[in-house]
C-alpha atoms as a printed R data frame, in Angstrom:
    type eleno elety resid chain resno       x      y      z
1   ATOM     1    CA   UNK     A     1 -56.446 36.922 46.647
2   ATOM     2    CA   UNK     A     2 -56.605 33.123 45.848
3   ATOM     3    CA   UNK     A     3 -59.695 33.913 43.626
4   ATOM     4    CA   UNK     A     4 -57.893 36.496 41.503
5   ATOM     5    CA   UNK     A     5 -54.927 35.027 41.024
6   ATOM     6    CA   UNK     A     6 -56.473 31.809 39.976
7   ATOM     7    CA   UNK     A     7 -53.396 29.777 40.395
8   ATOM     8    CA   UNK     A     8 -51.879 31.685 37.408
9   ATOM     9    CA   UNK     A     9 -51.016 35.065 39.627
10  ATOM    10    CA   UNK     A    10 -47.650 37.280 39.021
11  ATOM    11    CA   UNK     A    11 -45.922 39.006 42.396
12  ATOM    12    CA   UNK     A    12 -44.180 41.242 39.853
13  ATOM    13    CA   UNK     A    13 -41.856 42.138 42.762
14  ATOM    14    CA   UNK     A    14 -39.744 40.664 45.142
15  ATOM    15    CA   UNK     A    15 -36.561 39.672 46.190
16  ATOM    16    CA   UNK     A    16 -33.889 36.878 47.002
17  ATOM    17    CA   UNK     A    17 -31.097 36.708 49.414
18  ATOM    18    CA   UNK     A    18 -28.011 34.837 50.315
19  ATOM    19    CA   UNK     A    19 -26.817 35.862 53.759
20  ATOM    20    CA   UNK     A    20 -23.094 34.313 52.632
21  ATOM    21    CA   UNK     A    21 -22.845 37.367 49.141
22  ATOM    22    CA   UNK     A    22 -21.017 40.440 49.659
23  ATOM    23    CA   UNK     A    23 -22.647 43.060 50.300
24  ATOM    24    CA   UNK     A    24 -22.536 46.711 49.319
25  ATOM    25    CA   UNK     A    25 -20.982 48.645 52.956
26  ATOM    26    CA   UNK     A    26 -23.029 50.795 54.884
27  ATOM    27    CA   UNK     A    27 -26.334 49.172 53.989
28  ATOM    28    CA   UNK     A    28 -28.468 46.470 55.692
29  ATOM    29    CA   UNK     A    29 -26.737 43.047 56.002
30  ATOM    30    CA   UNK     A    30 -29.721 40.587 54.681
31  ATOM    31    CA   UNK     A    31 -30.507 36.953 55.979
32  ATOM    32    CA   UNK     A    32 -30.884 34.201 54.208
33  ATOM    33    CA   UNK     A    33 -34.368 34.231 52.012
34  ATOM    34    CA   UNK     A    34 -34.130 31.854 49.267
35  ATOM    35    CA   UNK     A    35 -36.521 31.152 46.772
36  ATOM    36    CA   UNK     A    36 -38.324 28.038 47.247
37  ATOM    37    CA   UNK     A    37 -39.300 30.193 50.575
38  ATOM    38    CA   UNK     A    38 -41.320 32.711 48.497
39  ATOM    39    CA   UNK     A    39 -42.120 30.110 46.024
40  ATOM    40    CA   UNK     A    40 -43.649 28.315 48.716
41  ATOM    41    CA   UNK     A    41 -45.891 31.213 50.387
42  ATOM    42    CA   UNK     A    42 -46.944 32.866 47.172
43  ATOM    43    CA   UNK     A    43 -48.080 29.730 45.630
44  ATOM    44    CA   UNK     A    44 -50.129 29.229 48.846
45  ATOM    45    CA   UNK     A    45 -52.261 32.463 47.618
46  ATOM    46    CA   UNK     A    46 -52.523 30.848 43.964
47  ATOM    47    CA   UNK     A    47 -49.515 33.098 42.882
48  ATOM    48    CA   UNK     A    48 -47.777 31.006 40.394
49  ATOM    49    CA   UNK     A    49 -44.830 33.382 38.673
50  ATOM    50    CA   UNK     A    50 -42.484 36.067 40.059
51  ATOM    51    CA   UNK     A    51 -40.790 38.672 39.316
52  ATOM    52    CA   UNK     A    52 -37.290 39.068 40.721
53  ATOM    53    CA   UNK     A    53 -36.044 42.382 41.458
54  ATOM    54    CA   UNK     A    54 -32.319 42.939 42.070
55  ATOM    55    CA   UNK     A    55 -32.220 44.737 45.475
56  ATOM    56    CA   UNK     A    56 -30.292 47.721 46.156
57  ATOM    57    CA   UNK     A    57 -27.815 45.859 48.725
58  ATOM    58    CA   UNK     A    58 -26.299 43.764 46.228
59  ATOM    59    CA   UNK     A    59 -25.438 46.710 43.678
60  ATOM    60    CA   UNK     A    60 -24.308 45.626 40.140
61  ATOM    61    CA   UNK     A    61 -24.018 41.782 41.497
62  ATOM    62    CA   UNK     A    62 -26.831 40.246 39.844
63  ATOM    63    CA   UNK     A    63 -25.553 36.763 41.020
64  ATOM    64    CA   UNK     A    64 -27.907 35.745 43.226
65  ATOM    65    CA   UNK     A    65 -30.679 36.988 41.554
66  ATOM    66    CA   UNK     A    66 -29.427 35.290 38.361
67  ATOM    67    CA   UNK     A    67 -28.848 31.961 40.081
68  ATOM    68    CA   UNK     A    68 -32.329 31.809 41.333
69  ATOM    69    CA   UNK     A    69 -33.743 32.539 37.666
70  ATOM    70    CA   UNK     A    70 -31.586 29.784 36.487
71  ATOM    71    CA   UNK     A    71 -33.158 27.648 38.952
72  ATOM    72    CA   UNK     A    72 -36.229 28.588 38.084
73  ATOM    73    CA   UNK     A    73 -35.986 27.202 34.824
74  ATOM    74    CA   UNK     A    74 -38.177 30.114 32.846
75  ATOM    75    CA   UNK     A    75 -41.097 30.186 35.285
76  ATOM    76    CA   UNK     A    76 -39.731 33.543 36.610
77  ATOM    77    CA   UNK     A    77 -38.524 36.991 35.342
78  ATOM    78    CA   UNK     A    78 -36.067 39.408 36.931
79  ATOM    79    CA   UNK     A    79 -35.548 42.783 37.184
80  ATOM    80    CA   UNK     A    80 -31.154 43.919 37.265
81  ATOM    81    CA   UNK     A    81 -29.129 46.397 37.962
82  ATOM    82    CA   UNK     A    82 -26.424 47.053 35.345
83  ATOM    83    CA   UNK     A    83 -23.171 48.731 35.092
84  ATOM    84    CA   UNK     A    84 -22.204 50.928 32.215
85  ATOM    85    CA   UNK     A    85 -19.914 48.684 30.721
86  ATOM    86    CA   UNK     A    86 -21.843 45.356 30.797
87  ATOM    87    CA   UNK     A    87 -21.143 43.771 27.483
88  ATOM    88    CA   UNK     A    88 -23.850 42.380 25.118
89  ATOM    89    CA   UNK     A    89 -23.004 38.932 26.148
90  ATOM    90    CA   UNK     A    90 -23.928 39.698 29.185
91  ATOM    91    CA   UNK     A    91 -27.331 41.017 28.671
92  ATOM    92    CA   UNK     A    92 -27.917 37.892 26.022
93  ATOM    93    CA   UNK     A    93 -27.021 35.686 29.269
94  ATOM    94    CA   UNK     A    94 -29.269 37.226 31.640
95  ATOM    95    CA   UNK     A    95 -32.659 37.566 28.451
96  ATOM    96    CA   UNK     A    96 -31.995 33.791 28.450
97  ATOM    97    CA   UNK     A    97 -32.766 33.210 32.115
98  ATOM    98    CA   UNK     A    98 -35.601 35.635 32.068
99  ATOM    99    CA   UNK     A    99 -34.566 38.832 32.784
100 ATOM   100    CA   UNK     A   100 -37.000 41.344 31.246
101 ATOM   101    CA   UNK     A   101 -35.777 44.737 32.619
102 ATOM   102    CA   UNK     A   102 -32.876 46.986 34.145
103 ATOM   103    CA   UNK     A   103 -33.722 48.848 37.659
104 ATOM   104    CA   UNK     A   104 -32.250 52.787 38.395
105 ATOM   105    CA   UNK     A   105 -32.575 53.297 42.004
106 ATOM   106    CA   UNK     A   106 -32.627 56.977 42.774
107 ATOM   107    CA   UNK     A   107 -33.752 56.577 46.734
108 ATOM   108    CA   UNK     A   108 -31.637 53.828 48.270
109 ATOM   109    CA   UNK     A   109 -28.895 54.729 50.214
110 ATOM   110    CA   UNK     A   110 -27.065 52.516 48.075
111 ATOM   111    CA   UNK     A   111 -28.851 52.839 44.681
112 ATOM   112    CA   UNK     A   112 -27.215 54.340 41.560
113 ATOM   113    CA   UNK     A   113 -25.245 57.104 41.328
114 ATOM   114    CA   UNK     A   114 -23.142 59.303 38.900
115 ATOM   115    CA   UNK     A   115 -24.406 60.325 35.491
116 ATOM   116    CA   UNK     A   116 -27.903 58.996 35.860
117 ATOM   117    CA   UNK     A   117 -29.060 60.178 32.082
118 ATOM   118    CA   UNK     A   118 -25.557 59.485 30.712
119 ATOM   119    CA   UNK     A   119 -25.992 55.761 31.738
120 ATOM   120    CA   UNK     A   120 -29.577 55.789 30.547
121 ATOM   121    CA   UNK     A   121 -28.884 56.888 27.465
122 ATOM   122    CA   UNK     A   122 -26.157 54.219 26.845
123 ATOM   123    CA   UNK     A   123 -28.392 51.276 27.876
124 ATOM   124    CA   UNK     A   124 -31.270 52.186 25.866
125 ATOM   125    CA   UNK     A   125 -30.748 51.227 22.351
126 ATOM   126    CA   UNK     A   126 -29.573 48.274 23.397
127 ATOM   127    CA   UNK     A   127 -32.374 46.628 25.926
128 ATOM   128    CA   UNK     A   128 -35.119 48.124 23.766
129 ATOM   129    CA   UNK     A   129 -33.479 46.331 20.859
130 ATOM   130    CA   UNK     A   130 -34.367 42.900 23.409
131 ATOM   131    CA   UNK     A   131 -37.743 44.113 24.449
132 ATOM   132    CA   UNK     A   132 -36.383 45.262 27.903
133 ATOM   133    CA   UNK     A   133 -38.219 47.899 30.152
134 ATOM   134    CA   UNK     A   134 -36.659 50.543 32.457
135 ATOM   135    CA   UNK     A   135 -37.682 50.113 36.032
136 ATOM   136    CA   UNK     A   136 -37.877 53.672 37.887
137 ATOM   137    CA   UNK     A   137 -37.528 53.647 41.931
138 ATOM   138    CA   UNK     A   138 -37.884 56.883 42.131
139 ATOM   139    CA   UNK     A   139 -39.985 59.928 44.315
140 ATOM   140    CA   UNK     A   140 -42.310 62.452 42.238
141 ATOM   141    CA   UNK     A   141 -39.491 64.583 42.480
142 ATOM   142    CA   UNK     A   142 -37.387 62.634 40.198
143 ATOM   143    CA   UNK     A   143 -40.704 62.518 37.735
144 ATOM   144    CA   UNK     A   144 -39.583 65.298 34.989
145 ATOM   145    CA   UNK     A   145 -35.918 63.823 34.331
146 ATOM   146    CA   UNK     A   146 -37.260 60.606 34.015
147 ATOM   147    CA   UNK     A   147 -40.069 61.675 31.649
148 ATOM   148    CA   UNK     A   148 -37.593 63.851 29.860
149 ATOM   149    CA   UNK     A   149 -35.348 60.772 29.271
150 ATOM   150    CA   UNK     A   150 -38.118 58.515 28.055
151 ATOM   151    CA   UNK     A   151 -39.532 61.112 25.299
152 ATOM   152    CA   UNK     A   152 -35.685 60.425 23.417
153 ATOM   153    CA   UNK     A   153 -36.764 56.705 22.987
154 ATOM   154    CA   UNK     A   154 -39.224 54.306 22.980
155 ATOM   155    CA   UNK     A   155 -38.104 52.177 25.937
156 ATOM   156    CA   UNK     A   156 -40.937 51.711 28.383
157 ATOM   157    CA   UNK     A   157 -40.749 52.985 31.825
158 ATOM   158    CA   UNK     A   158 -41.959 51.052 34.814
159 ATOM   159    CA   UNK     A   159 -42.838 53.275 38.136
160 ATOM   160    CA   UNK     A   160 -41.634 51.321 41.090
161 ATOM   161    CA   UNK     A   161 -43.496 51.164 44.486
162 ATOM   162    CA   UNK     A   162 -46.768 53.622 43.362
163 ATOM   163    CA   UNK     A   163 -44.526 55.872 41.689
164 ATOM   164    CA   UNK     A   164 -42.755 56.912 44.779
165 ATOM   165    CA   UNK     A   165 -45.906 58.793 46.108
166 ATOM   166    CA   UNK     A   166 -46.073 58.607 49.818
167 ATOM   167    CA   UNK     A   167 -49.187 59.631 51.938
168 ATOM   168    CA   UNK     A   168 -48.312 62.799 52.614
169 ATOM   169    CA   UNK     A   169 -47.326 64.016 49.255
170 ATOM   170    CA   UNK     A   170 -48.371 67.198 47.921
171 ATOM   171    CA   UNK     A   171 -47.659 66.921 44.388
172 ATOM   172    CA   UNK     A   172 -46.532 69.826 42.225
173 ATOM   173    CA   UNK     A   173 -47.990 71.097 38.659
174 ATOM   174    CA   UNK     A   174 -44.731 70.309 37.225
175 ATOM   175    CA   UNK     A   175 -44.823 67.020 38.897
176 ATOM   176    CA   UNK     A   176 -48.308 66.159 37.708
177 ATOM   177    CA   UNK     A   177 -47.577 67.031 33.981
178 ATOM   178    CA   UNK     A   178 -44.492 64.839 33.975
179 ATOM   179    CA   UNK     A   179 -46.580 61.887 34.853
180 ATOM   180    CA   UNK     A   180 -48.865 62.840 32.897
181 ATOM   181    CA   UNK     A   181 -46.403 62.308 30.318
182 ATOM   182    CA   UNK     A   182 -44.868 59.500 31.088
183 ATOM   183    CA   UNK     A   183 -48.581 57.660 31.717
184 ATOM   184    CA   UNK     A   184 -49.779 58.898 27.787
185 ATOM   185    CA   UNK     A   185 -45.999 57.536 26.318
186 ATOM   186    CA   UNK     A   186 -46.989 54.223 27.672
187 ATOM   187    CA   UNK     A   187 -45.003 53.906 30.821
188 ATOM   188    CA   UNK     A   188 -46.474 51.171 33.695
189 ATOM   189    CA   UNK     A   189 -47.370 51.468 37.419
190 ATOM   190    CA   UNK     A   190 -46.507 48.976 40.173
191 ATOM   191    CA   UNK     A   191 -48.618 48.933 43.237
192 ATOM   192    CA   UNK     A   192 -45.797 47.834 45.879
193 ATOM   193    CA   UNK     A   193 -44.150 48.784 48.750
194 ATOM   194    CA   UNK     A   194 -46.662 50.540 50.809
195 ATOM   195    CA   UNK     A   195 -44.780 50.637 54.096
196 ATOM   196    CA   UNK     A   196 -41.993 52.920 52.401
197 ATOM   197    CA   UNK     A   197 -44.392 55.611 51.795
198 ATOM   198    CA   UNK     A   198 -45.054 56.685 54.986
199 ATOM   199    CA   UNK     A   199 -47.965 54.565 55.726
200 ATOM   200    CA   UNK     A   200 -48.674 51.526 57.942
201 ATOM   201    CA   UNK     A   201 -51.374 48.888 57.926
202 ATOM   202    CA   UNK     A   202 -53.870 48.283 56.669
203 ATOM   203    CA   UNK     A   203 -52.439 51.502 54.256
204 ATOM   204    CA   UNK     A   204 -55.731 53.104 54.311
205 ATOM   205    CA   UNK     A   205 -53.929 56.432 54.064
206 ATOM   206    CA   UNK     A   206 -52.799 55.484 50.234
207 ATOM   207    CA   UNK     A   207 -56.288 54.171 49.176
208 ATOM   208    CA   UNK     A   208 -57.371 57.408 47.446
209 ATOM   209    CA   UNK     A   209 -53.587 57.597 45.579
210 ATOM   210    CA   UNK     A   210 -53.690 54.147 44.439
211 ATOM   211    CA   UNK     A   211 -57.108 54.761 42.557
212 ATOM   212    CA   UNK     A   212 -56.144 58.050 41.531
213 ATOM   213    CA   UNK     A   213 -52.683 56.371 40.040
214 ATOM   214    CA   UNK     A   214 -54.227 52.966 38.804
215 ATOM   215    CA   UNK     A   215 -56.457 55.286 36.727
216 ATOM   216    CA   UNK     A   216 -53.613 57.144 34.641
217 ATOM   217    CA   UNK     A   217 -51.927 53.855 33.703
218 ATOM   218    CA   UNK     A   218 -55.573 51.508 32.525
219 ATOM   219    CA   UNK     A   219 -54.070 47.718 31.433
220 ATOM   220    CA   UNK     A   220 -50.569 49.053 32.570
221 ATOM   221    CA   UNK     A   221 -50.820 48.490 36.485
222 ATOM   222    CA   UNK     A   222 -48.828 45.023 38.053
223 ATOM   223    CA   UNK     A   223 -48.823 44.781 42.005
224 ATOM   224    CA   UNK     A   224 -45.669 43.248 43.660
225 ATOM   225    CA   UNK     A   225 -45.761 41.916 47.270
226 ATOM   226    CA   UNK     A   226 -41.960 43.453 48.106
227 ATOM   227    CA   UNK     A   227 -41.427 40.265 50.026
228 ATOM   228    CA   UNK     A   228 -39.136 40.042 52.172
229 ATOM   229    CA   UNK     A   229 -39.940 43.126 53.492
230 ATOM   230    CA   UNK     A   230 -36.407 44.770 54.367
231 ATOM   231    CA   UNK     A   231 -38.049 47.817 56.182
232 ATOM   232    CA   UNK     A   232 -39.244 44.718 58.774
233 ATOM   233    CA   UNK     A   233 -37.229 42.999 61.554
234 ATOM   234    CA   UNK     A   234 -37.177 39.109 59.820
235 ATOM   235    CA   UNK     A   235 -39.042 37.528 62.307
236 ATOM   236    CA   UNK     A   236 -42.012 40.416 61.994
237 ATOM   237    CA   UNK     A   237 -43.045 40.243 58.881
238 ATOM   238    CA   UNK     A   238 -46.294 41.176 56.945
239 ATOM   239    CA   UNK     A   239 -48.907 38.828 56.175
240 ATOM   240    CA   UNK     A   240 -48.430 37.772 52.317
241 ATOM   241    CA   UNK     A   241 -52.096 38.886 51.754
242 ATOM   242    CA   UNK     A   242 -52.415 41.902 53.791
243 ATOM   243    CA   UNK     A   243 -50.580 43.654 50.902
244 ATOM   244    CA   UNK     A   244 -52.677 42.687 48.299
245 ATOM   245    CA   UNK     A   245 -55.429 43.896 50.337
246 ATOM   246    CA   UNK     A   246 -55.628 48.092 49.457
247 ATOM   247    CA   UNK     A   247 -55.533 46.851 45.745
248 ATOM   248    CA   UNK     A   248 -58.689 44.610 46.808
249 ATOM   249    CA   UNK     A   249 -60.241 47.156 48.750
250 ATOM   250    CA   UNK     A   250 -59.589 50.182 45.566
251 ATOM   251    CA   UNK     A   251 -59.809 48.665 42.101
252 ATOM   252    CA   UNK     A   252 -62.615 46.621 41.114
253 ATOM   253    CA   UNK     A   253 -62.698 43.159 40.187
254 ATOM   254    CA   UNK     A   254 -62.039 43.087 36.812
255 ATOM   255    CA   UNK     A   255 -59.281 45.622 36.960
256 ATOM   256    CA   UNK     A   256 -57.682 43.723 39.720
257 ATOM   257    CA   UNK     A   257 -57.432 40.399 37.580
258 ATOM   258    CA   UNK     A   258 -55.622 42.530 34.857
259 ATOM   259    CA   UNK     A   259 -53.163 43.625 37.953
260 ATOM   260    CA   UNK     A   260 -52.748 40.136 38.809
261 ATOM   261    CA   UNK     A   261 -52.408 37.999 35.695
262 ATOM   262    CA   UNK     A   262 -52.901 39.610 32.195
263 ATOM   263    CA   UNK     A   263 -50.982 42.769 32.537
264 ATOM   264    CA   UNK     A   264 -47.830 41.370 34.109
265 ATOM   265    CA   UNK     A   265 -48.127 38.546 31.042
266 ATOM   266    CA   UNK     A   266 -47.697 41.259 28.638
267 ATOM   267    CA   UNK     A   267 -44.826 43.226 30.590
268 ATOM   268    CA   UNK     A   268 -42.826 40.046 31.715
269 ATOM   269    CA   UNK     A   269 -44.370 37.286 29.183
């Protein structure tokens, strides 16, 4: 992993938590996982940027997310979630600290909810206007709405945690043609979260799927470590590496430098 990354390496997705923020009720309560901590263990593996992704638990508080950006001082990017009625101040404030796209959570327990395409719709004009992308965390179900959506616009959509495609999917036509879709309007794939797709290490189960996948989206595939692993008891967590290691066993070497450093430049850069 050391080798690919080079020193120069993107996790293009993981998160940050202050035990002390509210938190949204009847969802995990987090511990304390600040970001020196993953600063620390990613550089270790020659990972030098990151990508922080606002996590469902925290709904449209992007404060601690936000405050570690700030303290990052433009080495990171981050990934929020928005309400309707955030202003364009707002959104100006968060660009300037590095925040490169808006998150829809569709699986949480506590992701987003009401009109899903109304507040699409809204947003769109104005974070494609500042270069923003769209951040899916979806299941393959969800796949025809979402391509439907994107086909009104030209904001890009980003496929969160292998598209949502577990290993035990059995993917419809339908569903197959709306990725197909979404993969030839330019959307992006990121190769994350294997543990919340019904596999457990070494994810051997979601080798074939992460070829097959990687293949429909060629210089548009970033891998994110999903550290700190909320599906994990805190003192059990994976090894930093061991999730790098399907892409390492799947995708050759040159296409896994493109996961690792030049596509995530052109999505985040």
């Amino acid at each position: 992993m050391r080798d690919v990354a080079g020193g120069l390496g993107w996790d293009s997705h993981v998160h940050v938590f202050d035990a002390q923020a509210p938190v949204m009720p009847g969802h995990y309560r987090p511990v304390d996982r600040p970001l020196t901590d993953i600063e620390q263990l990613a550089g270790h593996h020659g990972v030098a940027h990151l990508v922080l992704v606002q996590p469902s638990v925290y709904g449209c508080d992007n404060t601690v997310m936000l405050d570690a950006l700030r303290e990052s001082k433009g080495r990171h990017r981050g990934v929020a979630v928005l309400e309707p009625g955030t202003t364009d101040a707002q959104l100006a404030s968060m660009h300037s600290l590095g925040v490169r796209g808006v998150r829809f959570n569709l699986v949480s327990p506590v992701g987003n909810d009401g009109d899903i395409g109304a507040h699409f719709r809204a947003l769109a004009p104005r974070i494609q206007a500042m270069g923003w992308h769209v951040q899916w965390y979806a299941r393959p179900a969800h796949w025809p709405h979402i391509a439907d959506l994107h086909a009104g616009c030209e904001v890009t959509a980003v496929l969160d945690h292998l598209a949502g495609v577990d290993a035990n999917a059995q993917l419809s036509s339908e569903n197959r043609q709306a990725l197909d879709r979404l993969a030839q309007g330019g959307a992006w794939l990121k190769l994350s979260g294997w543990y919340r797709l019904a596999a457990q290490a070494p994810y051997t189960s979601l080798d074939a799927r992460i070829g097959e996948l990687a293949g429909l989206f060629p210089a548009r595939t970033v891998w994110g470590s999903d550290w700190p692993h909320t599906s994990f008891a805190p003192d059990a967590l994976p090894d930093y590496a061991s999730v790098w290691e399907p892409v390492a066993r799947v995708i050759d070497a040159a296409q896994q430098v493109e996961i690792m450093r030049t596509s995530p430049e052109v999505l985040y850069g």
